[in-house]
N, C-alpha and C positions, 0 to 999 in steps of 0.2 A: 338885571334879569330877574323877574318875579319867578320864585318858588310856588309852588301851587301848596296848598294844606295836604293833599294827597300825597305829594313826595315828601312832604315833610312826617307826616305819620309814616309813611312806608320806611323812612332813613330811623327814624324811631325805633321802629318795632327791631328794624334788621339791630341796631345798635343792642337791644336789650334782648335777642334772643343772642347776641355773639357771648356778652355779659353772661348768658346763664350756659352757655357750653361752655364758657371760660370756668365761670363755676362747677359746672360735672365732669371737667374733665382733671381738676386740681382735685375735688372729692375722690376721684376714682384713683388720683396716682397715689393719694393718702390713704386707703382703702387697701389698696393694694401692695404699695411698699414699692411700687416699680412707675418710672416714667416713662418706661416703652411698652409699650402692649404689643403696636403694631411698625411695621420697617417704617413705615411711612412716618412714627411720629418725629423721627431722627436719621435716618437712613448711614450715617456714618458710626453713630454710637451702636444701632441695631445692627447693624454687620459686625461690629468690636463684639456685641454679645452674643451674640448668635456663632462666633469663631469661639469665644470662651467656654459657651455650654458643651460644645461641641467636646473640648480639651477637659472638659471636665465630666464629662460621659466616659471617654477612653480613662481617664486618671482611675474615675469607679470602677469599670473593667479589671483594669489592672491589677485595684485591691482585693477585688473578687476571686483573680485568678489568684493572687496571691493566699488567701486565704484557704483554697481548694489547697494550694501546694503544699503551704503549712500540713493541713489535715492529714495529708498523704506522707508528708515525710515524716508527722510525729505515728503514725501508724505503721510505714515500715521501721523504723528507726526502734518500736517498742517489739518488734517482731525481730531484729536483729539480736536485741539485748536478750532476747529469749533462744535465740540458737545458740549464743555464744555461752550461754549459760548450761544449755544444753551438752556443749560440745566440751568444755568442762567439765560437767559429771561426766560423760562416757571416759572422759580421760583419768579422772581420780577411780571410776572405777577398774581401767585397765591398769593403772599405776598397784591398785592392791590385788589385781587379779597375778600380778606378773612376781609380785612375794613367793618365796619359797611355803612359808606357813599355809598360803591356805589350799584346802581337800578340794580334790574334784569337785563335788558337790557347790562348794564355795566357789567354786569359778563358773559350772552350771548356772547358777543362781545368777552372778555377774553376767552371764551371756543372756541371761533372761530380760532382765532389767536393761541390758544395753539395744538388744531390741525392742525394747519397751518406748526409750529413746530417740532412738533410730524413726520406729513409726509417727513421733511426735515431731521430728525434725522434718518428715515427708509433708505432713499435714501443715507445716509453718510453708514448706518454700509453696505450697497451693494457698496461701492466704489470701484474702477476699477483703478490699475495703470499698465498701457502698456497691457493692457487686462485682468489683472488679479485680483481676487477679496481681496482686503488686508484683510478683517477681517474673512473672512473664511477660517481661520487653513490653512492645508496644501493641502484641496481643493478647489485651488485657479479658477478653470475654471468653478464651478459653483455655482450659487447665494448660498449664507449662507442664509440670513434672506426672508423669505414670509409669505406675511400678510393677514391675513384673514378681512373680512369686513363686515358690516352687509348692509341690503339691500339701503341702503341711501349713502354705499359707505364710510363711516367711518371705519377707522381702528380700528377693535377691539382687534386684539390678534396677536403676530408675532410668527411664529417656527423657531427654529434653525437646522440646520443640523447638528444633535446630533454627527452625526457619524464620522464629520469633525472637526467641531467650534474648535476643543480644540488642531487641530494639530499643532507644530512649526514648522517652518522652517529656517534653519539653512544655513548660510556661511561658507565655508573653506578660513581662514583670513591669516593664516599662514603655517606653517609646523604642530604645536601642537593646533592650536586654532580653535575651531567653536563658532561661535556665532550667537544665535538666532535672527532675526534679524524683524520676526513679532508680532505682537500683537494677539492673539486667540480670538476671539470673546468672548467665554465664559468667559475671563477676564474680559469685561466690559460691555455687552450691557445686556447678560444673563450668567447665570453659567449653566453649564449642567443639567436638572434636576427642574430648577425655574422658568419656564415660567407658566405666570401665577400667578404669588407669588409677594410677597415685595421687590426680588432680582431683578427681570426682569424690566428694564428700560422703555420700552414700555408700559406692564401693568400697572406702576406706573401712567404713564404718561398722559394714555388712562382712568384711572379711577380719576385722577385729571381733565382732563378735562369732564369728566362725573358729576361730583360734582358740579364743578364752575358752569356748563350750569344748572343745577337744581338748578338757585339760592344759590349758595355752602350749598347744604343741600345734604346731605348722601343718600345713599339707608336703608330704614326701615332695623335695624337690625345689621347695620355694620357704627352707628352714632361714634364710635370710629377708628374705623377701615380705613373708609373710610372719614374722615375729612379732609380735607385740609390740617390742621398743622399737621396730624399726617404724610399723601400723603408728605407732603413740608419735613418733615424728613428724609422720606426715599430716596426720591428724591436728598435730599445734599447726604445722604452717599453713594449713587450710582455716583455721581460725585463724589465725592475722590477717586473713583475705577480709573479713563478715569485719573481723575491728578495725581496718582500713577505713572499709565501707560507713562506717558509723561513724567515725570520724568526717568522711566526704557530707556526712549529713547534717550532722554538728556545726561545721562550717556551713553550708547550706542552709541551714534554720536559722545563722545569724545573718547570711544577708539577706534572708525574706527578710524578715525584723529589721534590719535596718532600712530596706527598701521601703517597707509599710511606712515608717517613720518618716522617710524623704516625701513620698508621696501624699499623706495627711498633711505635711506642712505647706507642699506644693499646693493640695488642694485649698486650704484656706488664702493663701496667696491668690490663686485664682476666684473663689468666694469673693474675696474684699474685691478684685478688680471688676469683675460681674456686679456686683454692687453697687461701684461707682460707676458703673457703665450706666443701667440702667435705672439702677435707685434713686431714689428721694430723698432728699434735705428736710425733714421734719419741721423742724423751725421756719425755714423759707417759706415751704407748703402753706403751712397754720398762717404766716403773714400775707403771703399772696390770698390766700381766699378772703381772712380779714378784707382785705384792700379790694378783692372782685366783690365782697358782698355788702362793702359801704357803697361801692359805685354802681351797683344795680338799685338796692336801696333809693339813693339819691334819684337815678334815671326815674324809679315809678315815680317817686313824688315833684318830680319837673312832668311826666305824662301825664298823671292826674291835675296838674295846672293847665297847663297849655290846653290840655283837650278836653277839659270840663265847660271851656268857656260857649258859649251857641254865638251864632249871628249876631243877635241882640245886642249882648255885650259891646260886640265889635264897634255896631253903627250908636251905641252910645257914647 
């Protein structure tokens, strides 16, 4: 069967333009660092990759939220260590209000300062991180606690926002994990239901320095009730409530930390096999091109033979 010159130039050309996409396309994976661009260069590997970025999108997620949650628990956690701090001095200063030695005046002075306290302890349970309010459950964009006052402007009695205080709110940490990641009001300052009562923090607080200022003498009628050591009682067990809580946080901040740590590991696990999925062999690359750019090479200088030649030559 005679080849004509025509199909033999056309088998040519296609040969030396396969040659040179073979060439740009081993340029391009070494360029790039990657051997899939597109599904089509692989269709089994590009799906392994494309399920990995996927796993490794949600892993980012996760550290993200994590990182949020850290923010938030080292934010309440510095606000707890400041009521409990607080709620210590109100107590050292009932402890010396309740001595025999000290003058009206000197326990005056004490009831001053302990509502001095008291207004600082209000201002912490309204605290605000990135605009939002931490101790009010899971309605964080409107104030939890408001206080009511009597005409002189003293705090007499706070409410909670029954309908919220008690929400959590929760992180997705993992694939399987959520974790709560605030404090509920009603944990600590009030329980739902105790305003007003021996549970409420505020009350406690409001009717200790109610006492002290009367000379720590009681109101007719509630000489047990409302005594100072009985107020200094209740007042410790309402802080164990807030050092419970710090505690729940304590542990909380160690397994964000350690989750971070599971999940960066995870992630380069996942890197390397993304990698292997669709990366490049360096060495291979640098040889394969070597070896397409001797054999294009070679092809010109056999087309510059073969097709230099005219008729002439032939019928000589």
């Amino acid at each position: 069967m005679r080849i004509s010159d025509q199909l033999r130039h056309s088998t040519y050309l296609n040969d030396l333009h396969q040659r040179l996409d073979n060439l740009y396309q081993l340029q391009q994976e070494l360029s790039t660092g990657r051997r899939i661009r597109n599904a089509s260069d692989d269709p089994s590997d590009a799906s392994h990759a494309l399920r990995l970025e996927a796993c490794l999108k949600r892993q980012g997620q996760f550290l993200r939220n994590i990182e949020d949650a850290q923010s938030w628990v080292n934010f309440a956690d510095a606000r707890l260590q400041g009521i409990v701090n607080l709620i210590s001095e109100i107590d050292s200063l009932a402890v010396r209000a309740d001595n025999d030695d000290q003058t009206e005046e000197d326990r005056r002075s004490a009831a001053v300062e302990i509502d001095q306290k008291l207004e600082q302890l209000y201002n912490l349970a309204n605290s605000q991180f990135n605009g939002k309010y931490v101790f009010g459950g899971w309605q964080t964009l409107s104030n939890p606690f408001a206080a009511t006052r009597n005409t002189d402007g003293l705090l007499v009695s706070v409410s909670a926002s029954a309908a919220t205080i008690e929400g959590e709110i929760y992180r997705q940490v993992s694939e399987t994990e959520q974790l709560r990641i605030n404090i509920p009001g009603s944990l600590l300052f009030q329980p739902v239901g105790s305003e007003g009562t021996d549970d409420d923090l505020f009350y406690v607080i409001a009717e200790l320095r109610n006492t002290i200022g009367n000379n720590n003498t009681p109101p007719v009628g509630y000489e047990e009730t409302r005594s100072t050591p009985y107020l200094r009682d209740k007042l410790v067990a309402i802080r164990e409530r807030f050092v419970n809580q710090q505690a729940y946080l304590g542990t909380l901040g160690q397994r964000l930390q350690d989750t971070t740590s599971r999940l960066q590991d995870y992630n380069i696990t996942l890197t390397d096999a993304l990698e292997n999925a669709e990366g490049v062999d360096i060495t291979d690359i640098a040889t394969r091109i070597a070896t397409e750019e001797y054999a294009y090479e070679a092809m010109l200088s056999l087309g510059a033979h073969l097709f230099s030649k005219s008729l002439v030559d032939f019928l000589s």
